[in-house]
TITOR-266427 format. One line per field, with one value per residue (C-alpha): residue number from 1; x, z, y; residue in one letter. Coordinates in steps of 0.2 Angstrom, whole numbers, plus 5000, padded with zeros to 4 digits. Layout:
i	NUM:...
x	X:...
z	Z:...
y	Y:...
aa	A:...
***
This chain:
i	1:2:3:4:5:6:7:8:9:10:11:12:13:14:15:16:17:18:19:20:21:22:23:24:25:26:27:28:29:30:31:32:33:34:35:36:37:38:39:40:41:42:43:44:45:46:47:48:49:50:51:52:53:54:55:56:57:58:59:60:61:62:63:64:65:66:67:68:69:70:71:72:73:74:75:76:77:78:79:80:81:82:83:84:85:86:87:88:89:90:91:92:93:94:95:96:97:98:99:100:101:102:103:104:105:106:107:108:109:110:111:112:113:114:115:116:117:118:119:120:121:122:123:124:125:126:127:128:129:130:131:132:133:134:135:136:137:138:139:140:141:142:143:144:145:146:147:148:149:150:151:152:153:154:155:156:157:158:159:160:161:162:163:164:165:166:167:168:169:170:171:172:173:174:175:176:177:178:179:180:181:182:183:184:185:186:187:188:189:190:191:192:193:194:195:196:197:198:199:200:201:202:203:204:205:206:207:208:209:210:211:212:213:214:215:216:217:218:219:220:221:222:223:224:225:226:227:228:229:230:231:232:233:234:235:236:237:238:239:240:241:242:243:244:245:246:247:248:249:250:251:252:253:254:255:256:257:258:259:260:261:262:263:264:265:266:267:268:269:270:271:272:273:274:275:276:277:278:279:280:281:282:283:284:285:286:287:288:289:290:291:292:293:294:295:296:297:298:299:300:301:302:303:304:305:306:307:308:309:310:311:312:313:314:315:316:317:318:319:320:321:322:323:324:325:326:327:328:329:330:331:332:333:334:335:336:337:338:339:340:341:342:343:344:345:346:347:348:349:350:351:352:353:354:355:356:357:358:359:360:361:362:363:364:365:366:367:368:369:370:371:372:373:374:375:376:377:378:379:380:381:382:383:384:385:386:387:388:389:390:391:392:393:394:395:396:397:398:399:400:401:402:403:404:405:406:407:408:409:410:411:412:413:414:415:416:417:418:419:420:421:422:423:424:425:426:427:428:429:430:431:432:433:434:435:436:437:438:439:440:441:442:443:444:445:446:447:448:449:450:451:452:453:454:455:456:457:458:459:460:461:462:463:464:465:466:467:468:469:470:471:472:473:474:475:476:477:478:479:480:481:482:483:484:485:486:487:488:489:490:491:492:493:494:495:496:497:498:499:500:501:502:503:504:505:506:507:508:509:510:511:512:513:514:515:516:517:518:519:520:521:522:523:524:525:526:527:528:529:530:531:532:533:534:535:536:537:538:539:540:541:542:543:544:545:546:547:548:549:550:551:552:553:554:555:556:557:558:559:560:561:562:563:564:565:566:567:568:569:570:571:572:573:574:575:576:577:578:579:580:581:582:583:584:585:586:587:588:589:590:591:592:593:594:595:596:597:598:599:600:601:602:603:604:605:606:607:608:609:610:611:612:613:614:615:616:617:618:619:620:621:622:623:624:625:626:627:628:629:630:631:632:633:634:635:636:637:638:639:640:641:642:643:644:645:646:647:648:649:650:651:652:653:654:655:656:657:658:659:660:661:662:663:664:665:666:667:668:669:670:671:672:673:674:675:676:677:678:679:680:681
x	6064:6078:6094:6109:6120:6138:6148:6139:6137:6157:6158:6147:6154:6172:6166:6160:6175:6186:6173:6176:6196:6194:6181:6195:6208:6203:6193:6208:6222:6210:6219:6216:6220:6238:6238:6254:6264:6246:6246:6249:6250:6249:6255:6243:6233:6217:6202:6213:6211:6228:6228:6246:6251:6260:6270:6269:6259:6269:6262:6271:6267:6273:6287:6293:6282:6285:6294:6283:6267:6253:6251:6236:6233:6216:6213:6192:6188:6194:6210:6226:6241:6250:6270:6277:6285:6300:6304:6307:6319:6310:6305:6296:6278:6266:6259:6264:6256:6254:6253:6252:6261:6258:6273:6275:6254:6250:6249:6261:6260:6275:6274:6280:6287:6295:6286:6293:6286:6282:6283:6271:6276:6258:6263:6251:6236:6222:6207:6202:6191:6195:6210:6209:6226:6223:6238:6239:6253:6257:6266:6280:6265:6259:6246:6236:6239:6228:6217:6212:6212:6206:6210:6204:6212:6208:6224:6227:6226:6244:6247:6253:6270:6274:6272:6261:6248:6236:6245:6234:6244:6239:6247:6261:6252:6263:6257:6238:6240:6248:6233:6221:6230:6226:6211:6201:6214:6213:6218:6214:6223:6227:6231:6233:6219:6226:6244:6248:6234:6233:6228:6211:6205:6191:6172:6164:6151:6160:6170:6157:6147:6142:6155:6168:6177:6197:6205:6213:6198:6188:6189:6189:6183:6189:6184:6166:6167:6172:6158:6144:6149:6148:6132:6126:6134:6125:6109:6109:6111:6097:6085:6091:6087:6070:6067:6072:6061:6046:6050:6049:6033:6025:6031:6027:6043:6058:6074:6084:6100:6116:6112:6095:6097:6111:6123:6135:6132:6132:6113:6103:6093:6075:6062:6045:6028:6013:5997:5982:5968:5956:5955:5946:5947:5958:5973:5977:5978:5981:6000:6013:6030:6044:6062:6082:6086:6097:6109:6110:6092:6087:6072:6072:6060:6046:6034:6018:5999:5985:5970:5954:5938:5945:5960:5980:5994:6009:6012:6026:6033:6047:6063:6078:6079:6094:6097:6078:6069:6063:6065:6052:6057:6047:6044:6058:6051:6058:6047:6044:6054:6043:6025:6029:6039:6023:6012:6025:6026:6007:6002:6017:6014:6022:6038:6042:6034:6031:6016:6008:6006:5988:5992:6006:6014:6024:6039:6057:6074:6077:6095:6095:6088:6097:6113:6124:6120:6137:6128:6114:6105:6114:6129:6127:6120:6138:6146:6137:6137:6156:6156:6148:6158:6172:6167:6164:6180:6190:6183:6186:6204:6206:6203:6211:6221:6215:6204:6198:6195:6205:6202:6205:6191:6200:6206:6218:6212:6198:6188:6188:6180:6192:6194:6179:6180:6188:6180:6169:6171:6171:6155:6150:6151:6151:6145:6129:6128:6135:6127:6129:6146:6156:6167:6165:6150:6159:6146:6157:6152:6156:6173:6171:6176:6192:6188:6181:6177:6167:6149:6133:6143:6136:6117:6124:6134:6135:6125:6108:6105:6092:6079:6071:6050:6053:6067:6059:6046:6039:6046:6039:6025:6025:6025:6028:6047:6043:6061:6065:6080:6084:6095:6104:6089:6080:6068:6064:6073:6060:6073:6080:6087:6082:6096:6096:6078:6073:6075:6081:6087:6084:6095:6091:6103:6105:6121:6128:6124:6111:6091:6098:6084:6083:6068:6062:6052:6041:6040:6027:6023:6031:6045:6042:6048:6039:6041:6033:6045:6045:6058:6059:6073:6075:6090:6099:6099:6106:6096:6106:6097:6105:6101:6105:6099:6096:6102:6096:6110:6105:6120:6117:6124:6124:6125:6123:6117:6113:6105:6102:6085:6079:6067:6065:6067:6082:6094:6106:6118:6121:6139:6146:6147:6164:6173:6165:6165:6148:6131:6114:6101:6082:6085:6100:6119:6128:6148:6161:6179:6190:6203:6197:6211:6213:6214:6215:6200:6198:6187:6173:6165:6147:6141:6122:6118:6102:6097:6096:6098:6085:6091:6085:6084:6095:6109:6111:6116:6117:6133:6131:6146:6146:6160:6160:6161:6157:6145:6154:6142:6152:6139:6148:6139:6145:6147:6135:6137:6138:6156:6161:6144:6146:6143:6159:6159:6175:6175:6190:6190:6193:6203:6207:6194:6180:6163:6148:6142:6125:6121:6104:6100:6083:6077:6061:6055:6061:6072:6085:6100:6116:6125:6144:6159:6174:6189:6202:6219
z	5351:5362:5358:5351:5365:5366:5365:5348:5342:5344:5334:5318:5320:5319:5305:5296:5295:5292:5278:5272:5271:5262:5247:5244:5246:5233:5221:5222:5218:5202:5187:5167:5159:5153:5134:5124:5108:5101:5087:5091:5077:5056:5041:5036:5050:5051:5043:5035:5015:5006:4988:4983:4977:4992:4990:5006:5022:5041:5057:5075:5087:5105:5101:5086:5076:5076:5062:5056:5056:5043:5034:5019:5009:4999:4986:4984:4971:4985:4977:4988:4982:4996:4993:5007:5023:5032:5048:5049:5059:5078:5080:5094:5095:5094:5109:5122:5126:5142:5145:5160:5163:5176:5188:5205:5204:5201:5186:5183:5170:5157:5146:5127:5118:5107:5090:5080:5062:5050:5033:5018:5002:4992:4972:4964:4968:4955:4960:4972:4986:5002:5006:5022:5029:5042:5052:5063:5075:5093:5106:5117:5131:5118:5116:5097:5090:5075:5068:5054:5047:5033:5024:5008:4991:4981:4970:4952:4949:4944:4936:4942:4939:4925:4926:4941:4950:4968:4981:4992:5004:5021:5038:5041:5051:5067:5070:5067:5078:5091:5089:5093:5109:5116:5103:5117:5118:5099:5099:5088:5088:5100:5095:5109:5114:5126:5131:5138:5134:5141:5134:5135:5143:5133:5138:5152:5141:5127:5135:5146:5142:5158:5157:5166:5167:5167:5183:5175:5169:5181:5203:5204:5213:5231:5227:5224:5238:5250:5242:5246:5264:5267:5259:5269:5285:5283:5278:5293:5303:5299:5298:5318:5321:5312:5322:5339:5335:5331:5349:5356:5350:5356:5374:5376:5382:5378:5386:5387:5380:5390:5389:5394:5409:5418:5415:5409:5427:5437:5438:5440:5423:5422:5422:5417:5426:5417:5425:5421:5419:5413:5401:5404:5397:5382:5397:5403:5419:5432:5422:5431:5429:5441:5436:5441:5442:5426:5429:5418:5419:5407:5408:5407:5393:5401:5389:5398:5392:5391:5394:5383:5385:5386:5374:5381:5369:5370:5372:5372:5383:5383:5382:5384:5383:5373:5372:5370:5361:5370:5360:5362:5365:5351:5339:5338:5334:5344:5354:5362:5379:5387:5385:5387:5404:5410:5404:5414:5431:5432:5429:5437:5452:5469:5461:5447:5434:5418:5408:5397:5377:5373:5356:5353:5337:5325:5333:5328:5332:5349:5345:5331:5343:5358:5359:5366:5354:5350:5333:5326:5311:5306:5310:5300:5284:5285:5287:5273:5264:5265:5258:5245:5238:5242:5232:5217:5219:5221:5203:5196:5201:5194:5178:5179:5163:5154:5137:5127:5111:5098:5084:5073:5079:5084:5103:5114:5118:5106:5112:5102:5086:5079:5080:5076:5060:5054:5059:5073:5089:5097:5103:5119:5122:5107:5088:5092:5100:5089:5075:5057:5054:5069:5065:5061:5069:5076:5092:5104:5118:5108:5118:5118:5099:5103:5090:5093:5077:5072:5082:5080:5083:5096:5106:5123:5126:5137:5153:5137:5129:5111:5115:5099:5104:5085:5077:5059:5048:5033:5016:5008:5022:5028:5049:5063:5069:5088:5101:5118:5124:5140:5155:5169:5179:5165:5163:5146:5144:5140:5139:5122:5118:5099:5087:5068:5070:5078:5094:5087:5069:5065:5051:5042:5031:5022:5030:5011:5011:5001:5005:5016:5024:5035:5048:5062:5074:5087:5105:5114:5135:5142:5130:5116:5098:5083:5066:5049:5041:5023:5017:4998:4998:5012:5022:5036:5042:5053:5063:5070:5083:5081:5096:5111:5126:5145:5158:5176:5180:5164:5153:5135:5132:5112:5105:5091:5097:5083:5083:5068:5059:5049:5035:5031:5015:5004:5002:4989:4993:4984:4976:4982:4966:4961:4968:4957:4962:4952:4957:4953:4964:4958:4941:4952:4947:4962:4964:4975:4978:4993:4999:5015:5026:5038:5058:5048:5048:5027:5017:5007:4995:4984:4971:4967:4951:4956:4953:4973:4989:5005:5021:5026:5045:5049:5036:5018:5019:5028:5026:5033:5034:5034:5036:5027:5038:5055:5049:5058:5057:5055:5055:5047:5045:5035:5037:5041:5025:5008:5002:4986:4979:4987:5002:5013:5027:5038:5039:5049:5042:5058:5048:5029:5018:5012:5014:5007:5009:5011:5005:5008:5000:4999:4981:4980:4995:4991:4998:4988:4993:4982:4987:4985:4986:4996:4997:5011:5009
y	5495:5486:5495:5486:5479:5487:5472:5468:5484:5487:5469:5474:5492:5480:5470:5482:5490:5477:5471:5491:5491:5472:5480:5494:5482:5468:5479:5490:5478:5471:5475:5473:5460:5460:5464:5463:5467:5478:5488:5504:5515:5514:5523:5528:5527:5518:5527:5541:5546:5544:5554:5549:5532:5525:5510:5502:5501:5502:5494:5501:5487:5488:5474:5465:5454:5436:5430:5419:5433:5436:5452:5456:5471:5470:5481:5488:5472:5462:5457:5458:5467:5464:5457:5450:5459:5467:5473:5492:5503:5507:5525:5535:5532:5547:5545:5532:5514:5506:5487:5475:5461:5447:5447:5436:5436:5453:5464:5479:5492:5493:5509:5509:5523:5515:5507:5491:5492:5479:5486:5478:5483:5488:5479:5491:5501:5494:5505:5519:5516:5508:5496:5484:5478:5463:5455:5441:5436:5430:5441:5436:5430:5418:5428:5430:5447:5449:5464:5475:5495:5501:5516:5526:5530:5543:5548:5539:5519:5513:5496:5482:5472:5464:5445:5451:5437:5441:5431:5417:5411:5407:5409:5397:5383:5383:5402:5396:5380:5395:5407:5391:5388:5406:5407:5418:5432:5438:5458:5471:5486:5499:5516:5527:5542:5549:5553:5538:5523:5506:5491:5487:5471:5462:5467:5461:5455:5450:5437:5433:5416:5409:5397:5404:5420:5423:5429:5441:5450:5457:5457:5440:5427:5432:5450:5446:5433:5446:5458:5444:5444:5462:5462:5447:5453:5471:5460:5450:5467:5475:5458:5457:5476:5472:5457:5465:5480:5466:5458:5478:5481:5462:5464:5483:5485:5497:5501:5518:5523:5525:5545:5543:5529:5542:5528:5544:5550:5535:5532:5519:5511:5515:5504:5505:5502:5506:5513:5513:5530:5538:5552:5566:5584:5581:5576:5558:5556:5542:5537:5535:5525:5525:5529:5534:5550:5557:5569:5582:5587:5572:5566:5546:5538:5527:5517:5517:5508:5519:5509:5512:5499:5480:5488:5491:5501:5507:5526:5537:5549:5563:5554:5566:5585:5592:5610:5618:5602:5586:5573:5559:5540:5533:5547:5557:5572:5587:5598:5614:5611:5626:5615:5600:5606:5615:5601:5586:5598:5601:5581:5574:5563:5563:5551:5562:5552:5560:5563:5550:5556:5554:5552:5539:5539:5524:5517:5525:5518:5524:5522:5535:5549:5545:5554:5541:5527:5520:5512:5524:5525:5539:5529:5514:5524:5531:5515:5505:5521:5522:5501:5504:5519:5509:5495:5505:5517:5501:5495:5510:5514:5494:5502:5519:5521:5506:5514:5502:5511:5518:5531:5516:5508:5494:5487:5481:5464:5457:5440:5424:5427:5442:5460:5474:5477:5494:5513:5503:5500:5481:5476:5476:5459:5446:5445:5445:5461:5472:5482:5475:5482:5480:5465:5446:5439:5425:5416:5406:5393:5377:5377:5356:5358:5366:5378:5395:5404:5389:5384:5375:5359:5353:5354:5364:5376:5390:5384:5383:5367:5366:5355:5349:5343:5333:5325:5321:5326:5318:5322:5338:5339:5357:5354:5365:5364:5366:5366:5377:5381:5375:5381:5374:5372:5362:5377:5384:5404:5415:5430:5435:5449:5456:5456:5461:5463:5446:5437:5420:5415:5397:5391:5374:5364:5350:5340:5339:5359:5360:5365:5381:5389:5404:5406:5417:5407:5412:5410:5405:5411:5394:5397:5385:5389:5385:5388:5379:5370:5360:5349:5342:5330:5314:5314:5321:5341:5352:5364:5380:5392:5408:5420:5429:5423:5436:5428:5431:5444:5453:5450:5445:5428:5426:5406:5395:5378:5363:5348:5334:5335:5320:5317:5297:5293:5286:5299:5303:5316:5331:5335:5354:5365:5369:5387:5402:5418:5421:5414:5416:5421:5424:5437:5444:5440:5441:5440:5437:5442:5441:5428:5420:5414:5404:5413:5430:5442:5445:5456:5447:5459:5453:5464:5461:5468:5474:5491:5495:5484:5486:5483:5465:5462:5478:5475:5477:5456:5442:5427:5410:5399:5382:5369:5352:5340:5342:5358:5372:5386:5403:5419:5434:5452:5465:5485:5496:5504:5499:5499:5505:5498:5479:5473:5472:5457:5452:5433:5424:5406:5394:5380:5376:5368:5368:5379:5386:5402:5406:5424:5433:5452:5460:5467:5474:5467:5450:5439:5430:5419:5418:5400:5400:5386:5393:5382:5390:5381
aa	X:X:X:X:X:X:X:X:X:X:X:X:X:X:X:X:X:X:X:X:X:X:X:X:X:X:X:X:X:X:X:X:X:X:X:X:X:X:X:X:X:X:X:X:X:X:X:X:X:X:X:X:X:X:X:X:X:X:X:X:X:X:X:X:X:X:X:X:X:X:X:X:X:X:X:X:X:X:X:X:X:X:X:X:X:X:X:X:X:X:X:X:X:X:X:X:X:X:X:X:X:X:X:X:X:X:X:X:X:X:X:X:X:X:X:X:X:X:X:X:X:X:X:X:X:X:X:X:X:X:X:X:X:X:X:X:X:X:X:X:X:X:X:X:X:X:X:X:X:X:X:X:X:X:X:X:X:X:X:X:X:X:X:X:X:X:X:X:X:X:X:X:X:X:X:X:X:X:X:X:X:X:X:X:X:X:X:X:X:X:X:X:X:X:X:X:X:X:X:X:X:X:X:X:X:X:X:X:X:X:X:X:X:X:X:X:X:X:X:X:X:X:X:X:X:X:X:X:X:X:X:X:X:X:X:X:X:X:X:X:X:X:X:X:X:X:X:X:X:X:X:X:X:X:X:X:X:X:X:X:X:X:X:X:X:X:X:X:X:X:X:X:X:X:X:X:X:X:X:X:X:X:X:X:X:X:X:X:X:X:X:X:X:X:X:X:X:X:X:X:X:X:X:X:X:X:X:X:X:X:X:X:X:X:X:X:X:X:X:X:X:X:X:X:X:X:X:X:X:X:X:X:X:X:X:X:X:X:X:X:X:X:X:X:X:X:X:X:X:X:X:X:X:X:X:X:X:X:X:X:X:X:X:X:X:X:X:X:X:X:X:X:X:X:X:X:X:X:X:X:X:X:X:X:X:X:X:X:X:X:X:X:X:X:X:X:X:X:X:X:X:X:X:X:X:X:X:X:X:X:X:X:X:X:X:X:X:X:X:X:X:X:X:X:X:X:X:X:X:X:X:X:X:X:X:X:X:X:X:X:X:X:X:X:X:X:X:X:X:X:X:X:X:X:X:X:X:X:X:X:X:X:X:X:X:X:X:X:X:X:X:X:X:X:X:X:X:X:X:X:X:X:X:X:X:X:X:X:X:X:X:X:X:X:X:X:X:X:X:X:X:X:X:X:X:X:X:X:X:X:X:X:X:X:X:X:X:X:X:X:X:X:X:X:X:X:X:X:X:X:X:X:X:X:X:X:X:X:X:X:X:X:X:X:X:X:X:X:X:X:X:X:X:X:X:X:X:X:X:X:X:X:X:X:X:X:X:X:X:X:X:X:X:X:X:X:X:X:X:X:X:X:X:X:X:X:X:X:X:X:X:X:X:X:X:X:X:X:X:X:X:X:X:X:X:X:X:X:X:X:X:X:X:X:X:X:X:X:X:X:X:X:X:X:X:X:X:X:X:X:X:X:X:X:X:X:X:X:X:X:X:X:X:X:X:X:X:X:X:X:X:X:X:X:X:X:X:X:X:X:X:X:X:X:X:X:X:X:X:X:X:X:X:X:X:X:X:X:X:X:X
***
């Protein structure tokens, strides 16, 4: 193989180099996204057991709450006993919290030791079991603040005031209209772990439909440029070493190292004559190859063809001596210096040309076994070697300091859709990824709507588009629902990750919220979906695909797409029931007690009177969400866990009015649905 010139080998060694200091330079200087006014600790803490009567909760966030925050107590019936709020005197926090703040360009870290508390009176405790506390402000940034915790009673139930009546109020309007604006930077809370914690920027994956990114979430878009060129500088490096080791072996040809040549020593460059001979007694004879004198006592490497029959190759001779081994030009095996000395003076011709090898062996890198290669394979091993632990020590020392997970379950910085609900940890990436029990199952990627806790609105979203094969189907015919779901390249996905048991959830309701139906369609192998569908009354549906889709650098993206369904016929709309909080599924009666509020992540508990739940797909319940109107689809899951005997869910209404709630629970291995009327003022 030719060896790398030393003008070009100083350039790649150079841009290498430079390509090295840049990795470590911007992967260095990435920082976490800046996170401000968290929670950062409670009394009584998130997840503790509290067996007095306690007359009020406090919250110790990093700086004073806006005046116009939100803050709920809900008792285990999911009635709120909350009464109003105060700010308390600051104190020292337990342990200290660190937060970043974006100055002249670049983030800088600002520790807290100091808590500002919000105090929420508790009216009465009416039963034991657990009490969630949500809040929901906007930090000094602008920035949406808002979270939960949970904590359990055990001591005695007191009564409440006289004259006594379960507040509903919602969130004074100008602090939801100010969440909306930064509706993707929703925090949970941030308890320290560790003497001094940072707030956590969101998950890579949660934030993460392929629609964009912020810049102050990850390396950014110089970062990974800069990445790209090293890797396609050090590609391009080896593709021409390949290429000049093809054009070596065509031509027969190979040239010495500086060592080998005598260039050290002032001699001449070899060259290479190839002779032809005859083997006979196990030894090849007739080879001979002229070349300068290296000083030192090296031997010069000379690539000589051995002729058998019609047939010419290449062979390989002793290229340098160094200490006792001789290290052949082409396979870079040391030897015994003593034989192969003997065997070179008693074959060696009158000009000091050196024994053909009989027996030549794959070409190596004459560059790697030459001492004086300026750029050897030993060489450039280090060199990438050294990028790429650059590259992934400047990422890491972006996020020295920056924990992401509190003994509260909660975190710093939660994506669009709320915070993990309480005693869990946020997912991963977005609703669709955590476990049942992790927080409101809230699927972004209908940005156009300009709401984010609402989705299904529209058909794309995401970089994936639904792509119904029908839009109708005759009245109370049983047909096959067949659709794909499409990418940017207009090629069907085939790649879906299984979530609560399936790998897409199709959702079918009427557009006056009646004939709800849950499916789970199949996929064929050119990624068509199908799944038999029968509907009884004429009119217009709408058809939600609930799933989580691979995409092709293996993050999960999860979406809610929805397209308009038809049935011809005349249609006469159904009027939505009245608000009850009892409904009737199947034998089953089924309740439901919470206060859903707008922007605010709330407990919604249903109580089946059954004599034992099953899980159904994963969970002990499944709550669909639907908006009246535009048909916002809002997917909620509830904790792992029964709570208290009910089924506990985290909903965040996205804006007041009306919805119905769509309730599936499993009894005997059955499947029944409870339908509900919320109104959300």
């Amino acid at each position: 193989m030719r060896r790398l010139p030393q003008t070009c080998g100083r350039v790649v060694s150079g841009l290498l180099a430079l390509l090295l200091a840049s990795a470590v330079a911007l992967l260095a200087s990435a920082q976490p996204a800046a996170a401000h006014g968290t929670l950062a600790m409670s009394t009584p803490a998130s997840g503790a057991t509290v067996n007095e009567p306690l007359t009020s909760v406090r919250l110790y966030f990093t700086e004073k709450a806006a005046a116009n925050a939100f803050f709920t107590i809900t008792a285990p019936g999911g009635v709120r006993v909350d009464n109003g709020w105060s700010y308390g005197e600051p104190k020292p926090l337990d342990k200290p919290v660190r937060e970043y703040f974006l100055v002249n360009g670049q983030f800088e870290p600002r520790e807290y030791t100091t808590g500002f508390p919000v105090v929420v009176p508790v009216s009465h405790l009416p039963a034991k079991g657990q009490y969630s506390v949500s809040y929901l402000s906007v930090a000094s940034d602008g920035d949406t603040v808002r979270g939960t915790l949970t904590f359990r009673y055990n001591g005695r139930v007191t009564a409440a005031p006289q004259g006594w009546s379960a507040p509903s109020t919602q969130p004074d309007p100008a602090l939801v209209a100010a969440t909306e604006q930064h509706g993707s930077s929703g925090q949970g809370s941030a308890v320290p772990t560790t003497a001094v914690e940072s707030a956590a920027p969101p998950s890579a994956a949660a934030a993460a439909p392929p629609t964009g990114s912020s810049d102050e979430s990850g390396p950014g878009a110089l970062a990974w440029a800069g990445l790209a060129v090293a890797v396609g500088a050090v590609a391009g490096f080896f593709f021409w070493r390949r290429r000049s080791a093809s054009t070596g072996r065509a031509t027969g040809r190979g040239r010495t190292s500086s060592a080998t040549s005598g260039r050290r020593g002032g001699g001449a460059r070899t060259t290479n004559k190839a002779a032809a001979g005859k083997a006979s007694g196990g030894k090849a004879s007739g080879a001979r190859a002229s070349s300068g004198r290296a000083n030192g006592g090296t031997v010069g490497a000379a690539t000589v063809a051995q002729t058998t029959g019609d047939k010419r190759r290449p062979t390989t001779v002793p290229a340098a001596r160094k200490s006792n081994a001789v290290v052949t030009a082409r396979t870079g095996v040391a030897v015994d210096s003593t034989a192969t000395d003997q065997a070179a003076k008693a074959s060696a011709t009158t000009d000091g040309a050196p024994t053909v090898d009989p027996d030549p062996r794959p070409d190596a890198d004459l560059a790697a076994v030459t001492p004086g290669s300026r750029l050897s394979n030993t060489h450039l091993a280090l060199l990438v070697g050294g990028l790429v632990i650059a590259l992934l020590a400047g990422f890491g020392l972006a996020r020295v300091g920056t924990g992401d997970e509190s003994p509260t379950g909660g975190t710093a910085r939660q994506a669009a859709g709320g915070p993990p609900a309480p005693g869990q940890a946020e997912s991963a990436t977005d609703g669709h990824q955590h476990p049942a029990g992790t927080g409101p199952h809230t699927h972004r990627g209908d940005g156009a709507t300009g709401d984010t806790l609402a989705t299904g609105t529209t058909v794309s979203a995401g970089g994936y588009a639904l792509q119904p094969l029908e839009r109708s189907q005759p009245l109370g015919v049983r047909a096959d629902y067949r659709f794909r779901i499409v990418g940017t390249d207009r090629q069907p996905a085939t790649r879906f990750a299984v979530v609560h048991d399936k790998p897409l959830h199709l959702i079918v309701v009427g557009r006056d919220l009646s004939g709800y139906q849950h499916l789970h369609p199949t996929m064929a192998p050119d990624g068509t979906w199908s799944v038999p569908v029968t509907l009884a009354r004429p009119g217009g549906y709408r058809v939600y695909a609930d799933f989580s889709v691979t995409a092709t650098n293996g993050t999960q993206v999860p979406l809610v797409l929805g397209v308009d369904h038809t049935v011809p016929g005349a249609h006469t709309p159904t009027a939505l029931p009245p608000v009850q909080a009892q409904a009737t599924a199947g034998p089953y009666a089924v309740s439901m007690n919470g206060t859903p509020t707008v922007g605010v992540t709330a407990p919604m508990h249903f109580q089946v009177n059954a004599p034992a739940l099953e899980r159904y797909l994963g969970a002990y319940g499944h709550l669909v969400v639907v908006r009246e109107g535009d048909l916002g689809y809002v997917h909620v899951h509830p904790e792992l866990e029964l709570v208290d005997g009910s089924v506990k869910f985290w909903l965040t209404a996205p804006s007041s009015g009306r919805y119905r709630a769509f309730f599936d629970f499993q009894v005997a291995g059955k499947v029944h649905t409870a339908e509900f009327t919320i109104n959300v003022p």
